[in-house]
C-alpha positions as CSV (number, residue, x, y, z in Angstrom):
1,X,14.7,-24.3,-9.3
2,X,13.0,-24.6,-12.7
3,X,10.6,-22.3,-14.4
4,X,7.9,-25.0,-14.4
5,X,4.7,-24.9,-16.5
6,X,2.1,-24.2,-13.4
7,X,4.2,-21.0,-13.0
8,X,4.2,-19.6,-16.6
9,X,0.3,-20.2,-17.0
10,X,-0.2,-18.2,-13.7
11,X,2.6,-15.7,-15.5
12,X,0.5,-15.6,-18.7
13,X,-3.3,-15.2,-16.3
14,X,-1.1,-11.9,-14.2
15,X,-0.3,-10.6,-17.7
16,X,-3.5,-10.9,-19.8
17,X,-5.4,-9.5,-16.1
18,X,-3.4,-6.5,-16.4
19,X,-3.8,-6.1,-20.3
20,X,-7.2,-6.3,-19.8
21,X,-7.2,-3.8,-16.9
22,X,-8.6,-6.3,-14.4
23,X,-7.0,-4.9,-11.4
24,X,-8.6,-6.6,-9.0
25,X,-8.0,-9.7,-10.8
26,X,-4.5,-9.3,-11.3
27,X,-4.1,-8.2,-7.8
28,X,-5.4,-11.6,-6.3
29,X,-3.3,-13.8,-9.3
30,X,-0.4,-12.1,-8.3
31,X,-1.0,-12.6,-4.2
32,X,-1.5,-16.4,-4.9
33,X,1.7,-16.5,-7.3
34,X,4.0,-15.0,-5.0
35,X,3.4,-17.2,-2.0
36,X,4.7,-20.1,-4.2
37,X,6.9,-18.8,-6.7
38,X,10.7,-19.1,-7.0
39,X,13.3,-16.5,-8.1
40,X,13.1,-18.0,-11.6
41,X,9.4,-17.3,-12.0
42,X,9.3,-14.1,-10.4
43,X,12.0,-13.1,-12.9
44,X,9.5,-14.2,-15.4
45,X,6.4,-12.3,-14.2
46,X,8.7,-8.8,-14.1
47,X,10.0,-9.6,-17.1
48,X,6.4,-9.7,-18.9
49,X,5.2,-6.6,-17.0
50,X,8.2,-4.6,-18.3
51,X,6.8,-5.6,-21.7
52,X,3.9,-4.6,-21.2
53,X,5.1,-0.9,-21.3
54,X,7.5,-0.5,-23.5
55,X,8.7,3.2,-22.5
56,X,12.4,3.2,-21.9
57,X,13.2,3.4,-18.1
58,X,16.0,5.1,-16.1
C-alpha cells in the first residue's frame, strides 16, 4: 500500500510534536496515526524519529 500524502502530514505533525517537546501532543498524533496506518507509513514515522537523534545505535 502506498505512502499517501494524509499519512506523511500526520508523519511531519508526530515529528515537529516531538521536536517541540509536546509530549502530550505527540502522544495523541501518534494514537490516531497508528490505528490507520500501513507498514509503509509506519516505516516512515520510525524512520523520522531515528533522525531525530542522531546518536549511533547498537
Amino acid at each position: 500500500m502506498p505512502f499517501d500524502e494524509v499519512q506523511r502530514r500526520a508523519v511531519e505533525e508526530i515529528v515537529e510534536a516531538v521536536r517541540s517537546r509536546k509530549h502530550r501532543r505527540a502522544g495523541v498524533l501518534l494514537e490516531q496515526f497508528v490505528v490507520s496506518a500501513n507498514l509503509t507509513a509506519l516505516g516512515a514515522l520510525r524512520t523520522a524519529l531515528r533522525e531525530l537523534d542522531p546518536s549511533p545505535k547498537p
